[in-house]
N, C-alpha and C positions, 0 to 999 in steps of 0.2 A: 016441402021440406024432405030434405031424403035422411033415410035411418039410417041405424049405424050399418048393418048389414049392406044396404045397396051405396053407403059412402066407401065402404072397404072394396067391393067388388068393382065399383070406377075405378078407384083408386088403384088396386091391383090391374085392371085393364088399361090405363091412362101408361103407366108405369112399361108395360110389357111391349104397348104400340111404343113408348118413347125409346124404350131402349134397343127395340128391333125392330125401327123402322122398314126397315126393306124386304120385310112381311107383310106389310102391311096391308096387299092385296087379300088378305085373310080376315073376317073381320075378327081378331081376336078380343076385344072389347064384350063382346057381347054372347060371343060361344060360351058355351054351360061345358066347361070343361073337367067340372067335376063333375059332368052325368055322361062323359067320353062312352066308359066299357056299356052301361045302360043305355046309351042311344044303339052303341051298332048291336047291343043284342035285341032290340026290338026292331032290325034295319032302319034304325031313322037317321039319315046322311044327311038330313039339309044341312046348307052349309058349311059344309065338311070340306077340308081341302087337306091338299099334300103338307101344306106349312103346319096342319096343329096335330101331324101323325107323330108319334112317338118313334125315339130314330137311335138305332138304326133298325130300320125295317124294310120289308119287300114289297114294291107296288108294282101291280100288272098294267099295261097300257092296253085295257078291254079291247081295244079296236085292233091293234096289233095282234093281239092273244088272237082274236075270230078272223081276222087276215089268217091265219098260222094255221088254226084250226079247216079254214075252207082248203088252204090250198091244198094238205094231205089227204084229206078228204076228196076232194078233186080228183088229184092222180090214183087215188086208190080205184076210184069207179071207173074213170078212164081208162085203166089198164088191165083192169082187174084181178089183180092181186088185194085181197084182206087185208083188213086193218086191224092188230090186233095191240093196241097202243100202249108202252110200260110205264108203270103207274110211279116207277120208283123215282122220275124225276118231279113229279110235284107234288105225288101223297096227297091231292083232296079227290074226296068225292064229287066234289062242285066242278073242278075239270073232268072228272071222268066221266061224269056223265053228259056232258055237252059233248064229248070226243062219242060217246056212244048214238046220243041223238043224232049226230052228221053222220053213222053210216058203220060206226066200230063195230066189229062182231066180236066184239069181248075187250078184255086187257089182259095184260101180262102182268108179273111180280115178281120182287127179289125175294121176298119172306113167307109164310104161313100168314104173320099178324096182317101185311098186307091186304092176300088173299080173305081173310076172313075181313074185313074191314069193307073192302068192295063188294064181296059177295054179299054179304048184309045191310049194305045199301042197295040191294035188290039187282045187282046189274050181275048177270049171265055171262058166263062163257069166261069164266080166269083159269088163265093158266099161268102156274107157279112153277119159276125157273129154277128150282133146287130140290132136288130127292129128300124124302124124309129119312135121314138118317139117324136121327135120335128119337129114342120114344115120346118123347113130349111131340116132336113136332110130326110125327108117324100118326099117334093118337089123333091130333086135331085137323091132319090132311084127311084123314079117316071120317069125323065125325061131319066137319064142310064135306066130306061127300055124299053124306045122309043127307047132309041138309038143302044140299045143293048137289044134284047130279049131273050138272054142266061144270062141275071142276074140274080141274086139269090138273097134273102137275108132272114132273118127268122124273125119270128113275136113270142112272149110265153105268150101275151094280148089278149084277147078277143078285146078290145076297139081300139086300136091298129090295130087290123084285122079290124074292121068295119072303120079305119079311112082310109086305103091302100084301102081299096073296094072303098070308095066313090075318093080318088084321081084318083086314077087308072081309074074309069067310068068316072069322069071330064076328065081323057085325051086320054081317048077311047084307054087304053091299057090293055093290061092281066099281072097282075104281077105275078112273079114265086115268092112263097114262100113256106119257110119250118119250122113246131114249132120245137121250140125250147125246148127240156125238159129235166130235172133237171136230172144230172150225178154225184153228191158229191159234185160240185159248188154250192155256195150260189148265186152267183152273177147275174145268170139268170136262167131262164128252168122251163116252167110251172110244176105242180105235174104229175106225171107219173100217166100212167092208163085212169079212166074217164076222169076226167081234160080237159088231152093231147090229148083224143080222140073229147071229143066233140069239142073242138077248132079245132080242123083237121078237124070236121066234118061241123062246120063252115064255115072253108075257102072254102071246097069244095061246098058249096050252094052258096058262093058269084062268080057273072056271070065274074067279071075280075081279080078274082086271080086263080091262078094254082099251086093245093099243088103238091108238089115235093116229101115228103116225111117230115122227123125228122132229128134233130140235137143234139146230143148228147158230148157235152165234159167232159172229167174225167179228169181236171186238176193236181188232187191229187195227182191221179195214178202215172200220168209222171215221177214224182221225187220220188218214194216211193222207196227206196233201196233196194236190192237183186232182184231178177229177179223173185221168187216165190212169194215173199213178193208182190209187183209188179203187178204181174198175182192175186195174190186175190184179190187186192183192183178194181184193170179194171174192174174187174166179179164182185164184188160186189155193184160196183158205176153204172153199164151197167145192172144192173140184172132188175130193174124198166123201164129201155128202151125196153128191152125184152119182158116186161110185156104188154109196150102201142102198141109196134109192132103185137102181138099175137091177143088186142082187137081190134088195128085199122082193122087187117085184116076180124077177123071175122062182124066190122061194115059193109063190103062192100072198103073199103078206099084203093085207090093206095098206095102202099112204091115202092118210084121210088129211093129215097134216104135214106141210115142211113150214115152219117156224125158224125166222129168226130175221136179220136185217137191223139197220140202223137210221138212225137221222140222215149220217154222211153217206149211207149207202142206197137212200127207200127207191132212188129214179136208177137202180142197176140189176138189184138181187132177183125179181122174177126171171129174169135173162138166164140164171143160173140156177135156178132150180127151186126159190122160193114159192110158198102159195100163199106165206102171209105176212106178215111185217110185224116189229115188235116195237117200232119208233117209237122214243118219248123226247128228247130234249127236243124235238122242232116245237113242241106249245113254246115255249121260253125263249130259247139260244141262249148261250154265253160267249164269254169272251173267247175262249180257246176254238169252238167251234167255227168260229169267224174265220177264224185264220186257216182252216183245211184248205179253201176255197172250191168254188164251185164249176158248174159243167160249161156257163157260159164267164165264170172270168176266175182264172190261176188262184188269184192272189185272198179274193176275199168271196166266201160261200154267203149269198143274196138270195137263197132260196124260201127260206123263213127269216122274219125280223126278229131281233131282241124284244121282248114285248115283257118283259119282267127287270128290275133293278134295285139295286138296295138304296134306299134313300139314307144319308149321312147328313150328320147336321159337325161343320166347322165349329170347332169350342175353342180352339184357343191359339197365338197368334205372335210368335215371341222373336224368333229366327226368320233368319233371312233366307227367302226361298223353298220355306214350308207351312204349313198350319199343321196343327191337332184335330185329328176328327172323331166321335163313337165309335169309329167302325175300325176292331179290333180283332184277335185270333180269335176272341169267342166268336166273333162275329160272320170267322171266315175270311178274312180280308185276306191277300194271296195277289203278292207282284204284276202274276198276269191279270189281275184285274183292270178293266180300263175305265173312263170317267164317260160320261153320256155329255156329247157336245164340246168336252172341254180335253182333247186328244194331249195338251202341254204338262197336265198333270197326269203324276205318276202313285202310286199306290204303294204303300208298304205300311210297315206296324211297329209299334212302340209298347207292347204291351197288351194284355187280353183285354182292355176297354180301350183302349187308345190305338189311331188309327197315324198315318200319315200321309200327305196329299205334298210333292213336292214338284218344285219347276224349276228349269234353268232361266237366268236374265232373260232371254231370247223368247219367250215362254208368252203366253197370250193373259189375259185378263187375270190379277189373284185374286184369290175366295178372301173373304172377309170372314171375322168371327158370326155367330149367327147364321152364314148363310147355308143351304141346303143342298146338298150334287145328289147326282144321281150314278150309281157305280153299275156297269153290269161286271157282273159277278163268273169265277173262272171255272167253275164245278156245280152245275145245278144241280146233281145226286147229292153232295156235300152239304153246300151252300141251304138248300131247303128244310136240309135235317136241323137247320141252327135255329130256327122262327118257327112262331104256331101261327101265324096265320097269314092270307094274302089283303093288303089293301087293293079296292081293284079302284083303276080310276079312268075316268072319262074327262078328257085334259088334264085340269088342274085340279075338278073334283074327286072326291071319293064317293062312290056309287053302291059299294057293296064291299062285305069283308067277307073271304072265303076260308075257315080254317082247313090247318095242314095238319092232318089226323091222322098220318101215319109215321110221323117224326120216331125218332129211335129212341130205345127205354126199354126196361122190362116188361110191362105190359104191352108193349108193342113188337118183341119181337114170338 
C-alpha cells in the first residue's frame, strides 16, 4: 500500500514523464529533485543529466574543455613562449587551476578582486592588468603583495608609480610591477619608446618596487579576420613595443617580461617580440570567435572547440516560425549567438526572460515546447558574468558543478 507521501511523488513523477515525454531519456520519475542544490553540494551526480538542469544555464563539454586545455598547453612548450592564461573569461578557480596543472606559470586579471580570488586559492604568479589607481584598490594591490610576493600588476602613470613606491615603503614591501604600453588599445599603455622607457626607468630607482618588465595588449588583433590579415595587424600594433624593448635594453633596464597576446593571436606573438601569453577565451570559444577564422582555413578558426554553451529550455509556441525560450537579455542572449547543431535557427529577444529561436519555411527540424538547445554564446567575458556556476558534463551526464567566483558585484570588484 503506498502512503500518501509516495502516492503524491508518483503522481507528480507520472505527470511530468507524461507531459514531457521526449525527456524521457532522464529518469525524472525517480530523481530527488528537491535534494538538486544538496546533491551537487556534497558532489553526488548520479543520475544527473542535462534534461533536470535548470535553464538557462552554462554547461562545459569536459572533453572539449581538456581538448582546449592540451592543445595551448602543447604549443606553449613546443615553442616556448609562457602561458600566462586570463582568468577574466571563466572566473573559476576549478579552470585555473587545471590551466596551471598543464604547465601555466601564472594567470592574468582584469580586477584586484580577481587577483585576490586566485591568489588565495593558492595559485602563484598573477598578474593584474590595470594600475591601482584609487586607494582602495592601491591599499589591497599592496596588502596581496604582503601576502603574496609573486604578484604582479602594471602601472602606464608616472604619478601612479610614485604613489605604489610611497605605499609599498608605508608597508615595507617590494612591489613587482610592470608598464604597461600602448599596443593599438586606446584604453591604456603609456607611449612607446622614451615615454615607456623613462617610466621603466623610474620604477627601477624607486627602492620598493621591482620592474618585471612590459605589458603589451593588441586587442585589435585578436578579432581581425583571416589569419594574414591578423599576423599584420599583431606586428604592426607590437612594432612600438619592440621599439621600447630595443631602448629599454640599451638604457641598461631588465626585460624579465614581455606580456600580452590573445586567443586569435597565441600561434604569431612570440615572432614579435612576446615571452608570454595572456590567452583566455581558447578554454570555451564563442560564437564570434569562430568567425576570425583560422591559419589553416579563412572562413572559420578550428583551432579550439566551443566546449561551453548555454542550455535553453523552449517554453512556449504560438507563431508561426518561432518559439519562446528562457534565454533572455538577463541572460545575455545577443543575435550573433548561434544554436549548437541546429545552424536554421536564429537568436534574438523578447524581453529580460524571454528569449526567441526563429526559422524561415526552408529551415530544418522546429523545437517543440519543452525541448532543450544548446546556444553558444557571443561574449564569454560578458556571458560568464550572467551565471554562478558551471555544469560540467560528459555526454549527456552531469559529472561535476564548477562555481564562477569571480562574477561582478561589489564585493567582487
Amino acid at each position: 500500500m503506498f502512503t500518501r507521501r509516495q502516492f503524491i511523488a508518483t503522481s507528480a513523477g507520472t505527470l511530468v514523464a507524461t507531459a514531457l515525454p521526449h525527456i524521457a531519456r532522464a529518469d525524472v520519475k525517480n530523481f530527488p529533485f528537491a535534494e538538486f542544490e544538496q546533491r551537487i553540494a556534497r558532489k553526488d551526480f548520479k543520475g544527473m543529466t542535462k534534461d533536470m538542469l535548470p535553464t538557462p544555464c552554462m554547461v562545459v563539454d569536459i572533453d572539449l574543455f581538456e581538448k582546449n586545455l592540451r592543445t595551448m598547453a602543447d604549443y606553449a612548450k613546443k615553442t616556448g613562449i609562457s602561458l600566462r592564461p586570463h582568468v577574466k573569461v571563466h572566473k573559476s578557480v576549478d579552470v585555473a587551476q587545471r590551466q596551471i596543472a598543464l604547465g601555466a606559470i601564472g594567470l592574468t586579471t582584469a580586477t584586484i578582486a580577481e587577483s585576490e580570488l586566485m591568489s588565495n586559492a593558492g595559485i602563484k604568479g598573477v598578474l593584474w592588468t590595470k594600475q591601482p589607481a584609487s586607494v582602495n584598490n592601491l591599499m589591497r594591490a599592496i596588502a596581496l603583495t604582503r601576502k603574496d610576493p609573486t604578484f604582479m600588476f602594471v602601472v602606464d602613470d608616472p604619478r601612479v608609480a610614485d604613489q605604489v613606491q610611497e605605499a609599498a615603503a608605508a608597508a615595507r614591501v617590494k612591489a613587482r610591477v610592470a608598464v604597461a604600453v600602448y599596443a593599438g588599445l586606446k584604453r591604456q599603455g603609456i607611449e612607446n619608446g622614451r615615454p615607456a622607457v623613462d617610466l621603466a626607468s623610474r620604477i627601477m630607482k624607486s627602492k620598493n618596487i621591482q620592474l618585471e618588465g612590459f605589458m603589451a595588449y593588441s586587442g585589435y588583433a585578436s578579432h581581425t579576420k583571416t589569419f594574414a590579415a591578423r599576423c599584420k595587424k599583431s606586428q604592426e600594433d607590437l612594432s612600438g613595443v619592440n621599439e621600447t624593448i630595443e631602448l629599454a635594453r640599451k638604457s641598461g633596464l631588465p626585460i624579465g617580461i614581455v606580456s600580452g597576446g590573445s586567443t586569435g593571436t597565441y600561434n604569431m606573438d612570440k615572432a614579435f617580440g612576446l615571452t608570454e601569453l595572456e590567452c583566455g577565451s581558447y578554454v570555451f570559444m564563442d560564437s564570434i570567435y569562430r568567425e576570425v577564422g583560422g591559419q589553416s582555413d579563412d572562413a572559420v578558426y578550428t583551432d579550439f572547440e566551443n566546449s561551453l554553451t548555454v542550455l535553453v529550455t523552449v517554453d512556449s509556441k504560438h507563431h508561426h516560425g518561432q518559439v519562446s525560450t528562457d534565454y533572455g537579455n538577463k541572460a545575455l542572449a545577443r543575435p550573433t549567438d548561434t544554436v549548437k547543431g541546429k545552424p536554421w535557427l536564429k537568436v534574438s529577444t523578447e524581453g529580460a526572460e524571454y528569449g526567441i529561436l526563429s526559422w524561415s519555411d526552408a529551415g530544418g527540424e522546429e523545437p517543440k515546447v519543452g525541448d532543450r538547445v544548446e546556444i553558444y554564446c557571443s561574449n564569454l567575458d560578458m556571458s560568464t558574468n550572467c551565471y554562478d556556476r558551471y555544469y560540467i558534463a560528459k555526454g549527456n551526464d552531469i559529472i561535476d558543478v564548477w562555481p564562477i567566483m569571480g562574477r561582478s558585484g561589489a564585493a567582487q570588484r
